[in-house]
BAMILO-204845 format. One line per 3 residues: number of its first residue (from 1); their letters; for each residue x, y, z of N, C-alpha, C. Coordinates in steps of 0.05 Angstrom, whole numbers, plus 5000, padded with zeros to 4 digits. Example, Ala and Ser with C-alpha at 12.3 -4.5 7.8 and 13.67 -1.06 7.14 Angstrom:
2
1) AS) 5264/4886/5156/5246/4910/5156/5264/4934/5156; 5257/4955/5142/5273/4979/5143/5258/5001/5157
! end
This chain:
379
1) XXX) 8766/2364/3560/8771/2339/3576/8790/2321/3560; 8809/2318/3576/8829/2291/3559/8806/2272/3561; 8832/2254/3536/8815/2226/3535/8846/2208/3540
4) XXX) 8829/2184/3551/8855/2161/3555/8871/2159/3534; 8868/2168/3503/8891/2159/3489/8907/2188/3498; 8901/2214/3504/8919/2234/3514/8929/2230/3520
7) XXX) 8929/2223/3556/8934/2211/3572/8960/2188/3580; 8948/2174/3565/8969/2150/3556/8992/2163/3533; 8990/2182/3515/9016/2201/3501/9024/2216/3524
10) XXX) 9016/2230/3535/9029/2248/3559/9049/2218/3581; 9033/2201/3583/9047/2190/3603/9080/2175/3584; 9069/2170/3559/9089/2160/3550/9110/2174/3548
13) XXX) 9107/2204/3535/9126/2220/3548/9147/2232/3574; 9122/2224/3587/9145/2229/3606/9158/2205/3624; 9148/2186/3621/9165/2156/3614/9195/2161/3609
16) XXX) 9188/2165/3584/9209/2164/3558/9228/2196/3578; 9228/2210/3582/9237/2232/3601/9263/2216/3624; 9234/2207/3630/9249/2194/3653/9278/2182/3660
19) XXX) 9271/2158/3637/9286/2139/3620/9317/2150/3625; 9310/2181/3597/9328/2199/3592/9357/2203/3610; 9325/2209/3635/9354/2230/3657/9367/2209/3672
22) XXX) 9353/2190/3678/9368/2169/3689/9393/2157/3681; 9387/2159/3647/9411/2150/3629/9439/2175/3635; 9427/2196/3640/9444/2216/3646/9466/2219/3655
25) XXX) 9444/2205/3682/9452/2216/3715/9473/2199/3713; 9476/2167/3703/9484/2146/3703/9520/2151/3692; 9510/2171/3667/9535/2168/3648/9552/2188/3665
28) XXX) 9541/2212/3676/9545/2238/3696/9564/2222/3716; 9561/2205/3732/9570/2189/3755/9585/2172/3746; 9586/2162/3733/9614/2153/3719/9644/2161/3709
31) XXX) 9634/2194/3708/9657/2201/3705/9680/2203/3722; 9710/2209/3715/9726/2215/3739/9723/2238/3752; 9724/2252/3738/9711/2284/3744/9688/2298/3751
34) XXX) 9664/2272/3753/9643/2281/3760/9631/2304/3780; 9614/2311/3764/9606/2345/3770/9584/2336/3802; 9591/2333/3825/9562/2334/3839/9538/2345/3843
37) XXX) 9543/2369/3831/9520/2390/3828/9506/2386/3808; 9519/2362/3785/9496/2363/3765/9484/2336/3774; 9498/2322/3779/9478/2290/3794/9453/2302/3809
40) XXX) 9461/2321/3830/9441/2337/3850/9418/2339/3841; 9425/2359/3809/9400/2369/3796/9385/2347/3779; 9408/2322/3773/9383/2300/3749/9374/2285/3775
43) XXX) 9382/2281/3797/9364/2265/3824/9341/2286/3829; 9345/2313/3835/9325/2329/3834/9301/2324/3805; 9318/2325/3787/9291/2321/3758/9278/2290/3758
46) XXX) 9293/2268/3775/9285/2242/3760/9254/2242/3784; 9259/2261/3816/9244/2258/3830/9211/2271/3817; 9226/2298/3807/9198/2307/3792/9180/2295/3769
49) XXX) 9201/2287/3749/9184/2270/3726/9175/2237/3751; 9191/2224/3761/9179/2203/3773/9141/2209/3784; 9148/2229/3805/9121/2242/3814/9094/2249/3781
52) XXX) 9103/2251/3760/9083/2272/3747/9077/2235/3743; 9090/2220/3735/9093/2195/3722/9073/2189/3733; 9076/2174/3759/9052/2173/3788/9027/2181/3775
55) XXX) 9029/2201/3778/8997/2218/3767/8983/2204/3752; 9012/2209/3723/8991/2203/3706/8983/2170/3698; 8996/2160/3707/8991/2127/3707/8971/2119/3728
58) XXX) 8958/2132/3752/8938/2134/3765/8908/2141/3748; 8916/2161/3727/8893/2175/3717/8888/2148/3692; 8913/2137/3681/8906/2125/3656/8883/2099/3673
61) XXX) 8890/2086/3694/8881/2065/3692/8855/2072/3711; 8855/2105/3715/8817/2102/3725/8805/2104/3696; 8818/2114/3680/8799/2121/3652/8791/2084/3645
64) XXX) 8805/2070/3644/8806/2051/3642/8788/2029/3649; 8786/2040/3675/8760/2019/3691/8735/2031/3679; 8744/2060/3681/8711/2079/3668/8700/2063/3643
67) XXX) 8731/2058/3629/8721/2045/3600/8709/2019/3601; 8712/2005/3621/8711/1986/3615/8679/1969/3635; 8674/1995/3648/8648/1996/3667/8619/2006/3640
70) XXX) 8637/2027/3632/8613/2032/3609/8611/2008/3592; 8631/1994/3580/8623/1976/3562/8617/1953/3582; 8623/1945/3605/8592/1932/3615/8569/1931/3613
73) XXX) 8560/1954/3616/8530/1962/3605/8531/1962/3572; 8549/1967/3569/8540/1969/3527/8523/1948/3518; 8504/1954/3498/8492/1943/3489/8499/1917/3468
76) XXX) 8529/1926/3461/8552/1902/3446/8554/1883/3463; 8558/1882/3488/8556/1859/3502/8532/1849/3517; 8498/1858/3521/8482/1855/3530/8458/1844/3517
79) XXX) 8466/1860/3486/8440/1852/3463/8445/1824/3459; 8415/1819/3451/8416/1782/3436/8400/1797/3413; 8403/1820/3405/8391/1823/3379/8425/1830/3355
82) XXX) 8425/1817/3338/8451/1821/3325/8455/1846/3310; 8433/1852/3309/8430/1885/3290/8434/1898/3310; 8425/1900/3331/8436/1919/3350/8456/1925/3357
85) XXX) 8470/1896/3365/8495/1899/3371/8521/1906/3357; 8511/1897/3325/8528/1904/3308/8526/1943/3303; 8498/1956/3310/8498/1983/3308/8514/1988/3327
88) XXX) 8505/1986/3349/8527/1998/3381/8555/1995/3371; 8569/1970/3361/8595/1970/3358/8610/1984/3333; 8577/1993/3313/8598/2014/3288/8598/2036/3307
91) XXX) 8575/2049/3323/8579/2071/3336/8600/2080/3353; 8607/2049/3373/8633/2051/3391/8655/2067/3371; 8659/2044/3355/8684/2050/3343/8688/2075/3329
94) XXX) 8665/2091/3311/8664/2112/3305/8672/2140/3329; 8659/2127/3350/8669/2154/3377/8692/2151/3388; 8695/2127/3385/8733/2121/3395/8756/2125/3388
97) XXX) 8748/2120/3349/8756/2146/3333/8765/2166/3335; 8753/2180/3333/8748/2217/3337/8753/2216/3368; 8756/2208/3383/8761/2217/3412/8797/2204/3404
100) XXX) 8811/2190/3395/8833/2180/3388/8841/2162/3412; 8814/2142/3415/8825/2122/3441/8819/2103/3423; 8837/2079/3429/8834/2053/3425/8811/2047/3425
103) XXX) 8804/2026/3403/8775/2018/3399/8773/1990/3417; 8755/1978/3430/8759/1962/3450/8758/1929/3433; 8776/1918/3439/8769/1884/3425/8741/1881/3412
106) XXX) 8726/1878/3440/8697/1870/3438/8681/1882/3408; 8686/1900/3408/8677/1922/3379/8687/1915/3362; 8708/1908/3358/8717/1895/3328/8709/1868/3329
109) XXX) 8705/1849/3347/8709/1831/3344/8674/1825/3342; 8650/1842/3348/8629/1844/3337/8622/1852/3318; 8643/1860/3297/8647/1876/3265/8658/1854/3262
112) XXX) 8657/1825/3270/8682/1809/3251/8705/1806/3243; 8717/1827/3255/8743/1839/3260/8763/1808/3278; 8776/1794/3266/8787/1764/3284/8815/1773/3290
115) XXX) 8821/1796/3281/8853/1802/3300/8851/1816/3315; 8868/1801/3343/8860/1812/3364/8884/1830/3380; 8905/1834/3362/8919/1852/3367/8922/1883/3375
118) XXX) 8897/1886/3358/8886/1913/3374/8903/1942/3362; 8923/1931/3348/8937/1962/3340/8933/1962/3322; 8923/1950/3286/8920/1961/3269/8892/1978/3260
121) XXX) 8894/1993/3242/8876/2010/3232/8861/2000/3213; 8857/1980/3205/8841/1962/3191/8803/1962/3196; 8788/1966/3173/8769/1977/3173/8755/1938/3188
124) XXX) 8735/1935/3203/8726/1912/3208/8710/1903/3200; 8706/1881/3177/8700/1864/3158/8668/1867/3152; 8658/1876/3178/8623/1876/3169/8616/1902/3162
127) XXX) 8631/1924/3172/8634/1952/3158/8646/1957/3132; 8662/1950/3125/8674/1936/3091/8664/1925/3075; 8650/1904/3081/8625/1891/3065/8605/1910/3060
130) XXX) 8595/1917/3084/8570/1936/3077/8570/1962/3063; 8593/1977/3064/8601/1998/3045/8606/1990/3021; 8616/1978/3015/8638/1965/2987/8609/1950/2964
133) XXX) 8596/1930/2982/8576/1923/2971/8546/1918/2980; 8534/1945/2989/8508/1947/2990/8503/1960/2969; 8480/1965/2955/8463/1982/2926/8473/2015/2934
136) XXX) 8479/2023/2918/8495/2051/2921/8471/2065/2903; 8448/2071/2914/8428/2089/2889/8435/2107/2878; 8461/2129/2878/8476/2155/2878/8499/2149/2857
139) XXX) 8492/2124/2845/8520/2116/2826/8500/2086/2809; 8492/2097/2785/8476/2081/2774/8492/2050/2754; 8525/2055/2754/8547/2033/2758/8537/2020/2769
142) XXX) 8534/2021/2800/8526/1996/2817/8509/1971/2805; 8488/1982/2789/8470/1969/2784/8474/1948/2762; 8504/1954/2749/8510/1942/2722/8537/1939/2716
145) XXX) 8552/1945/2733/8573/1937/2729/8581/1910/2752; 8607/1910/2749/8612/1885/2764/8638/1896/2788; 8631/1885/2815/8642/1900/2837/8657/1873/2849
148) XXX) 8679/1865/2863/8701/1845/2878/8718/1868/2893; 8718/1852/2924/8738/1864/2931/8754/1852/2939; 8781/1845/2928/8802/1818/2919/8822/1836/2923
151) XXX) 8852/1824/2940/8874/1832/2940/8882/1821/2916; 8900/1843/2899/8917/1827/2880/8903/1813/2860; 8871/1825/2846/8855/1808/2825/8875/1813/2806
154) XXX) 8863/1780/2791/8867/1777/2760/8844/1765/2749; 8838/1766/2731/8822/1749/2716/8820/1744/2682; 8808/1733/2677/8802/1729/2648/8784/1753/2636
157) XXX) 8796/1767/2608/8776/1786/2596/8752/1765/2583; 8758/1743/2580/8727/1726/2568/8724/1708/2590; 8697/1698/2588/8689/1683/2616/8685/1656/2611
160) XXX) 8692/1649/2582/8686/1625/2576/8705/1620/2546; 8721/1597/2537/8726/1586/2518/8711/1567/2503; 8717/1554/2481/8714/1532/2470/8739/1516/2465
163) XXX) 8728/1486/2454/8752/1481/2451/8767/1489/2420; 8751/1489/2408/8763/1504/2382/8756/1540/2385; 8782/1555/2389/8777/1583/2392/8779/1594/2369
166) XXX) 8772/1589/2345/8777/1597/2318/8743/1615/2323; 8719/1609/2341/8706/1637/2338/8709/1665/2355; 8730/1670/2358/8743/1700/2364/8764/1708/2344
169) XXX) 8772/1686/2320/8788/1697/2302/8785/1717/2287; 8802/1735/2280/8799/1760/2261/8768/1772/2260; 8769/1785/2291/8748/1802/2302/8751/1818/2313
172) XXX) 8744/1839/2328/8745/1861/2338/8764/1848/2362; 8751/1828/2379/8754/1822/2402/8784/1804/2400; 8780/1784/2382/8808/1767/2374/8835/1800/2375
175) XXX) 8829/1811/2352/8851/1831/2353/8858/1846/2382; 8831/1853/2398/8843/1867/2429/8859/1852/2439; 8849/1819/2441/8865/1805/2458/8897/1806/2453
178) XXX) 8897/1801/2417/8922/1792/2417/8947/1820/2423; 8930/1848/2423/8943/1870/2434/8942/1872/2467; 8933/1867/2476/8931/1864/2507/8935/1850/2526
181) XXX) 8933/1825/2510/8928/1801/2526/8905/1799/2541; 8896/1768/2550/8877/1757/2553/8866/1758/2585; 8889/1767/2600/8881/1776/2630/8880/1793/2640
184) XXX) 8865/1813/2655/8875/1834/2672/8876/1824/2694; 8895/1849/2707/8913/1852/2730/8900/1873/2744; 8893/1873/2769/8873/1903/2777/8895/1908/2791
187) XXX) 8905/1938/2799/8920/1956/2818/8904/1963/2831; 8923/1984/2854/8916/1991/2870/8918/2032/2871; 8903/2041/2869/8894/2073/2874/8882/2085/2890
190) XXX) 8901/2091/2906/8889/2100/2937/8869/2137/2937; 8859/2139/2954/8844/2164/2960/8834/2156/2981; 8819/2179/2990/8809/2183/3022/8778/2201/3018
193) XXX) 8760/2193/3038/8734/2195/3044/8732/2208/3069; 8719/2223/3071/8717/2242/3093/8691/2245/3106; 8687/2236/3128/8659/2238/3136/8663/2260/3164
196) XXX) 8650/2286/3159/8650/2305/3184/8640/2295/3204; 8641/2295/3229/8622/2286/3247/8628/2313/3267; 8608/2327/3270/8609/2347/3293/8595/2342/3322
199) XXX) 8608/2349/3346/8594/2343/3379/8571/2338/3376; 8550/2348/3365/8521/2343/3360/8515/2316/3356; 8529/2307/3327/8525/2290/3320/8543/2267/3336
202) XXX) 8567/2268/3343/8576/2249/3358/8554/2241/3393; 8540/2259/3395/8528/2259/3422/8504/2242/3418; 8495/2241/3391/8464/2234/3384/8468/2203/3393
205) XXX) 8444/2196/3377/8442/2163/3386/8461/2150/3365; 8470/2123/3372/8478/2106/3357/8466/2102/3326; 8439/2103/3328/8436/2099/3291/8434/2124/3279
208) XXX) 8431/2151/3302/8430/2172/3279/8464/2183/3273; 8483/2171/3291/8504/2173/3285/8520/2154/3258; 8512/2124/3270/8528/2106/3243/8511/2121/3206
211) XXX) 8483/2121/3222/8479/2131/3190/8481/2155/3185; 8489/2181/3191/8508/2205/3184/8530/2186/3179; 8548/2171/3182/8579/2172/3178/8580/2154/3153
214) XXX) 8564/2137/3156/8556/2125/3131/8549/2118/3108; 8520/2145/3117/8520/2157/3085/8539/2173/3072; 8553/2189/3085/8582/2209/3078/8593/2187/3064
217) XXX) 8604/2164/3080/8629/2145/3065/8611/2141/3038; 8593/2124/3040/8583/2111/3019/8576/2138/2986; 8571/2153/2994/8571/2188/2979/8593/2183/2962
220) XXX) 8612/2188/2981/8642/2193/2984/8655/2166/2957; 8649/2145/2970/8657/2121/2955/8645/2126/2928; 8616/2119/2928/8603/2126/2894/8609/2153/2881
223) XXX) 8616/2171/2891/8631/2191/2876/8654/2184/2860; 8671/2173/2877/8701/2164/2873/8698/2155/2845; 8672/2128/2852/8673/2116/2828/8662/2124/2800
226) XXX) 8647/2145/2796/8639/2154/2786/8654/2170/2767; 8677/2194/2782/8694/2215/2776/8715/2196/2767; 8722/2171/2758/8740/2162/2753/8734/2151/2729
229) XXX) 8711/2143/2729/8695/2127/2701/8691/2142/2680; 8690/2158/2690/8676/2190/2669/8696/2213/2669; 8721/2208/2677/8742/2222/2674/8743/2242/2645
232) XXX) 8737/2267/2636/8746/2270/2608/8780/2285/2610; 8786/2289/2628/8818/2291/2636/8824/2276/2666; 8826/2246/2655/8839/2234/2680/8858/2240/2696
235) XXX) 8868/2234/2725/8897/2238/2734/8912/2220/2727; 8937/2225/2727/8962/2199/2731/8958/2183/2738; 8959/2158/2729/8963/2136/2732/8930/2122/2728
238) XXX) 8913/2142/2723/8879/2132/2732/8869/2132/2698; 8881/2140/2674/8868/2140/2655/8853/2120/2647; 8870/2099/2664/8853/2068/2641/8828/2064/2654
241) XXX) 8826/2081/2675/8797/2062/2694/8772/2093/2669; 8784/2106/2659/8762/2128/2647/8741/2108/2622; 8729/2107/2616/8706/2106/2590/8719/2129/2560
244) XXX) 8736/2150/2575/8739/2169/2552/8763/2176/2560; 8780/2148/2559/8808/2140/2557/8825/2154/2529; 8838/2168/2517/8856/2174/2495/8883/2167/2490
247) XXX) 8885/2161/2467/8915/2149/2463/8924/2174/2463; 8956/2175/2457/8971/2186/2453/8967/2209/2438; 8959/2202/2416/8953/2211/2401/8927/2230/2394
250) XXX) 8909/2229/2411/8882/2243/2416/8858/2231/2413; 8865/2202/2405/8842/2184/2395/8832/2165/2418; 8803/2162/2423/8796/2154/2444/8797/2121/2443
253) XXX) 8798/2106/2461/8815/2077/2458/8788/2072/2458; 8765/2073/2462/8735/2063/2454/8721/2072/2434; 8719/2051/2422/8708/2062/2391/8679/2082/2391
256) XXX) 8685/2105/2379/8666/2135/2381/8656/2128/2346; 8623/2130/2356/8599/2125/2333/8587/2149/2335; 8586/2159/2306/8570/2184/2303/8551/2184/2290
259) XXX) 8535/2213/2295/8512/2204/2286/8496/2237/2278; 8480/2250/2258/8469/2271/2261/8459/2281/2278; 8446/2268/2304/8433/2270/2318/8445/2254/2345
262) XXX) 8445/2264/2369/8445/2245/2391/8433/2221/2387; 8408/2220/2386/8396/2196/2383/8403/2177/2359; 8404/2188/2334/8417/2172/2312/8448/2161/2323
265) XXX) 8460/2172/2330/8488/2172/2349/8476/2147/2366; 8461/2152/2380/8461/2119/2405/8450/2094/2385; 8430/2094/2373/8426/2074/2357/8448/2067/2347
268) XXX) 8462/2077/2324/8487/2072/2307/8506/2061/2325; 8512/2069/2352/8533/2053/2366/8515/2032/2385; 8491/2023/2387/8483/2002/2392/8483/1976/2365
271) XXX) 8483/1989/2345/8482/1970/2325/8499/1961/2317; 8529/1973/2321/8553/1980/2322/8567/1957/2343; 8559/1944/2360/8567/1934/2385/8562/1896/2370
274) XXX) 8589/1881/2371/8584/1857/2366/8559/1849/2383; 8552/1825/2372/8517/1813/2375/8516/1812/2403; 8545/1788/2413/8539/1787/2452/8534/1813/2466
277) XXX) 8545/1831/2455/8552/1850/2469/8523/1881/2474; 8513/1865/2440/8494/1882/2438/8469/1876/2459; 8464/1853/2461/8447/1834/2480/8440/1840/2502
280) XXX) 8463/1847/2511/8469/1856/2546/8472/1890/2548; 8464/1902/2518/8472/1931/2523/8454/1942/2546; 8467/1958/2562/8456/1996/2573/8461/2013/2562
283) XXX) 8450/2031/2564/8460/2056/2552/8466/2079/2579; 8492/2095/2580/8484/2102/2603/8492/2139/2601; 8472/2164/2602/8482/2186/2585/8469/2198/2610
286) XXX) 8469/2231/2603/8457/2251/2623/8426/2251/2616; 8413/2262/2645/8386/2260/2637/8383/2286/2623; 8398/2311/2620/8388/2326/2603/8390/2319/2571
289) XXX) 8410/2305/2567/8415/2292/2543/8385/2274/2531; 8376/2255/2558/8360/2249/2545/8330/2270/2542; 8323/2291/2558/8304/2305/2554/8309/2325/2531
292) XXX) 8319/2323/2516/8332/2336/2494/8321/2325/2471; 8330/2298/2472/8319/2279/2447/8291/2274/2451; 8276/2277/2476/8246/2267/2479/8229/2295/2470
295) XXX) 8246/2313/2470/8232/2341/2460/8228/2338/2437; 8250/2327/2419/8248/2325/2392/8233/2313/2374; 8230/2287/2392/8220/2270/2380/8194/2274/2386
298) XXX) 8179/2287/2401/8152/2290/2413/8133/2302/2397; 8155/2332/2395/8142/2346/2372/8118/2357/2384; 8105/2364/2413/8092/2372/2419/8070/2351/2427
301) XXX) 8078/2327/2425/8062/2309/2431/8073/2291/2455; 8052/2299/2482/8067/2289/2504/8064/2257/2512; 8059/2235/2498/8049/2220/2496/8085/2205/2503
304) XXX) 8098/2213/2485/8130/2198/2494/8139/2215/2515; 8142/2224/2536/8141/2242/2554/8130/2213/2581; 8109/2199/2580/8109/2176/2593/8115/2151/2592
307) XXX) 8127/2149/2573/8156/2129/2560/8169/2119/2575; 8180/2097/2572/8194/2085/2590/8230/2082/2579; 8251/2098/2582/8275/2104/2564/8273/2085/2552
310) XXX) 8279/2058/2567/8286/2039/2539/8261/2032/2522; 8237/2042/2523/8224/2042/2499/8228/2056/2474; 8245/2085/2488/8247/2102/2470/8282/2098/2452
313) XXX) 8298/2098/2472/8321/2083/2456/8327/2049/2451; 8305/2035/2459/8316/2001/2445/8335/1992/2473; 8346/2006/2487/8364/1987/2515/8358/2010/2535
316) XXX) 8365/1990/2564/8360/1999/2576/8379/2030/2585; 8374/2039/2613/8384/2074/2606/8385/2075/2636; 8413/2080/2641/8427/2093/2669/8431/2119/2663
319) XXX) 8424/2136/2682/8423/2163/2681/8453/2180/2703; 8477/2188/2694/8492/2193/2708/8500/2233/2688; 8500/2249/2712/8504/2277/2694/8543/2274/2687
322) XXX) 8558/2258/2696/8586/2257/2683/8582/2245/2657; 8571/2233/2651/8576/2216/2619/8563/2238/2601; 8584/2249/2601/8579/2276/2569/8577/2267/2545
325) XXX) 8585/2243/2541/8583/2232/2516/8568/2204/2533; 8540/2194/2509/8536/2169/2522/8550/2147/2509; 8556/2138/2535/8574/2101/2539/8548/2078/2530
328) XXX) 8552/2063/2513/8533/2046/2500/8557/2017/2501; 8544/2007/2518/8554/1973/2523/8545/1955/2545; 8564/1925/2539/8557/1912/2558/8581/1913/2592
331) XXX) 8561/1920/2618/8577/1936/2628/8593/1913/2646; 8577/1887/2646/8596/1863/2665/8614/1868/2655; 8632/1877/2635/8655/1882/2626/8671/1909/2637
334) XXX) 8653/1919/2656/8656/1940/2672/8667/1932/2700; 8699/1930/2716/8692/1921/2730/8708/1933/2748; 8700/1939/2773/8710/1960/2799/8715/1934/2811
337) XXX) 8746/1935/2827/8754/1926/2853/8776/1934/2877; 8766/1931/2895/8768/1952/2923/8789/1926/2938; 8819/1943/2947/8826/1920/2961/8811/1923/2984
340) XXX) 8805/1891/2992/8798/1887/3026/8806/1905/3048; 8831/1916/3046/8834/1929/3074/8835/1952/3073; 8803/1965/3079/8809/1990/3078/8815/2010/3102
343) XXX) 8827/2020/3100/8842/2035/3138/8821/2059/3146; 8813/2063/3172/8795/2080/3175/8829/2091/3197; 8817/2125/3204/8826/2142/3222/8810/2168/3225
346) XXX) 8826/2185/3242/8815/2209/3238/8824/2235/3235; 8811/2264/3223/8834/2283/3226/8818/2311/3236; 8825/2331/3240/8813/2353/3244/8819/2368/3228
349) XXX) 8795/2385/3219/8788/2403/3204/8787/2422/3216; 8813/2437/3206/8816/2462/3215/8812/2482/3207; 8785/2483/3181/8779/2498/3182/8754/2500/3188
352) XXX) 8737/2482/3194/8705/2481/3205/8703/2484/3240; 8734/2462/3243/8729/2451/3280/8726/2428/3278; 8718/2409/3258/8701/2394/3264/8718/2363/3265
355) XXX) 8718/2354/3269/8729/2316/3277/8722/2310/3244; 8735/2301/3222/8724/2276/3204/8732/2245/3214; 8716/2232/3203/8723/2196/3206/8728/2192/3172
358) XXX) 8765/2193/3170/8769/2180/3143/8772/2153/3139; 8766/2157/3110/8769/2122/3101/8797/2120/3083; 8806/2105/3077/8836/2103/3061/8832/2080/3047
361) XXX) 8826/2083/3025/8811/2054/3004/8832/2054/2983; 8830/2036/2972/8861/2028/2945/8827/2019/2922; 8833/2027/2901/8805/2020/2877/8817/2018/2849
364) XXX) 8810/2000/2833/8814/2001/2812/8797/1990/2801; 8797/2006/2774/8768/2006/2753/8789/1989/2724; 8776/1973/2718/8791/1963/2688/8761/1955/2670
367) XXX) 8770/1965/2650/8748/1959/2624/8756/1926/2617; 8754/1915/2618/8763/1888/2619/8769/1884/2580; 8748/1891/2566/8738/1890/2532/8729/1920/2526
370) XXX) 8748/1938/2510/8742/1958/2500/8718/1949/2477; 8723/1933/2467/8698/1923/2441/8683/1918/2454; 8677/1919/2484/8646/1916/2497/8634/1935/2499
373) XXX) 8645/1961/2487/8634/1995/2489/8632/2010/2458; 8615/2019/2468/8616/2048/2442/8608/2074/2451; 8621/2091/2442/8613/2123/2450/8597/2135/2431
376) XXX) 8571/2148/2441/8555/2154/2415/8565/2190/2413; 8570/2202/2399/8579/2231/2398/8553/2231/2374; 8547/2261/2381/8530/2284/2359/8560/2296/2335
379) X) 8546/2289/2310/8572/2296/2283/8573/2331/2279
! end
């Protein structure tokens, strides 16, 4: 079954046809020499494309009323419950999507969505919010780092002065600044999120649909962020958003504390961490990493086995299986930001069948204070 955005390409085409032969016929009849037999045949073609035209401009504007009879009854315009209405209108827009028809005003403009232009691909403001910054349990960052989604951020790497700055002099932190300077600049690093949605699932109800497409994005998103943080061979241009960033030279731009032991290793780079910094530590390593050291230390005694991590290492403990080496710092110094406009569309998968709903997000990760980290390595 077409859909009205078909529909409306077919008709545009042969519009644009039309247009064509007319221009033709026009330039044809103008000449001195004009051929009559070919006027004959573009009056013959302008009659046929005119006729298909007919058609299909008949069919666009029953789809039209169809559309606009169903969203009568929609629940976007009927509910006085706001949760509802705001589900029906992620749903709309998700099937309008993948069907590649125009998403209707009303739907964006119940996402918050205030341009009413209707042609951009711009994700709508209450679906943005809620991806970008709801609790991501699948990315234990969330919990400790610091998340903005700002066109064009800058900010300060310290969050506070004095008026005499002589206490950052000839310190770890005095020396970064005066190599770096004192602001970052966040960019922009695009990638794409892919949420499958197959007939099944497009057919289901409204919330078993937004939440399939949603948990995908949101997956999709805390992955991103994750594989970028914990990079141990970053891509182009993405090194600086890694934890296990290397210079040039092979040396990691975050100071690496060793230790005989893993665990001797995390202490030594917690103790290792200026005082503020130490204060606000996490620690954040693999959980086999840490079932490794609880073996050791147990000794057959299961009594630390119901431990609470940061009893057993002194700070608290994010558990992520990318951090091969554990990251020991303070992580507000950690900070992810998403420009505002993120573009949704859609594409087919040709090799499943199946419809995805992509996302098109711009992200950047900046360590704001390398001296707010330490890497604990085994010697």
């Amino acid at each position: 079954m077409r859909t009205l955005y078909d529909v409306k390409n077919d008709r545009k085409t042969i519009s644009d046809a039309l247009v064509a032969t007319r221009n033709e016929r026009t330039v044809e009849a103008a000449k001195t020499n004009a051929d009559v037999e070919i006027i004959k045949a573009l009056n013959a073609k302008e009659e046929a494309l005119q006729i298909q035209f007919d058609v299909l401009d008949k069919e666009v504007k029953r789809l039209e009323d169809e559309q606009k009879a169903s969203l009568a009854g929609n629940p976007i315009n009927n509910s006085v419950d706001p949760k509802t209405k705001t589900l029906s209108a992620k749903a709309t827009l998700i099937r309008e999507t993948i069907k590649g028809a125009s998403v209707p005003s009303e739907v964006k403009a119940a996402l918050g969505d205030n341009n009413s232009t209707g042609g951009e691909k711009i994700l709508p403001s209450t679906m943005t919010t809620e991806l970008l910054h709801e609790p991501f349990v699948k990315n234990p960052l969330r919990d400790i780092s610091t998340f903005t989604s700002v066109t064009n951020l800058e900010i300060p790497k310290i969050d506070f002065q004095l008026d005499d700055d002589d206490f950052i002099e000839d310190t770890e932190i005095a020396k970064e600044l005066k190599a770096t300077g004192s602001v970052v600049t966040f960019g922009r690093n695009k990638f794409k999120v892919f949420a499958p949605v197959s007939e099944t699932v497009l057919a289901a109800t409204d919330t078993n649909l937004v939440e399939t497409v949603e948990a995908a994005l949101r997956s999709g998103l805390a992955a991103k962020e994750k594989k970028v943080s914990f990079a141990a061979s970053p891509k182009a241009g993405e090194e600086h958003m890694s934890f296990y960033q290397k210079t040039s030279g092979g040396a990691s731009i975050i100071t690496e504390v060793e230790g005989a032991t893993l665990y001797a290793a995390i202490k030594a780079a917690v103790a290792d961490l200026p005082e503020d910094f130490r204060e606000n530590a996490t620690i954040v390593m693999r959980y086999a990493d840490y079932m490794d050291i609880i073996e050791t230390l147990a000794n057959g005694n299961a009594t630390l086995y119901q431990a609470q991590p940061e009893q057993i290492l002194g700070k608290p403990v994010e558990f992520c299986d990318l951090a091969v080496n554990p990251v020991v710092g303070d992580f507000r110094y950690s900070h992810f930001n998403y420009d505002p406009q993120i573009i949704y569309d859609r594409d087919k998968n040709v090799l499943t069948g199946v419809w995805d709903f992509v996302l098109t997000a711009w992200i950047d990760h900046q360590i704001k204070l390398k001296s707010a980290f330490r890497i604990a390595k085994k010697s």
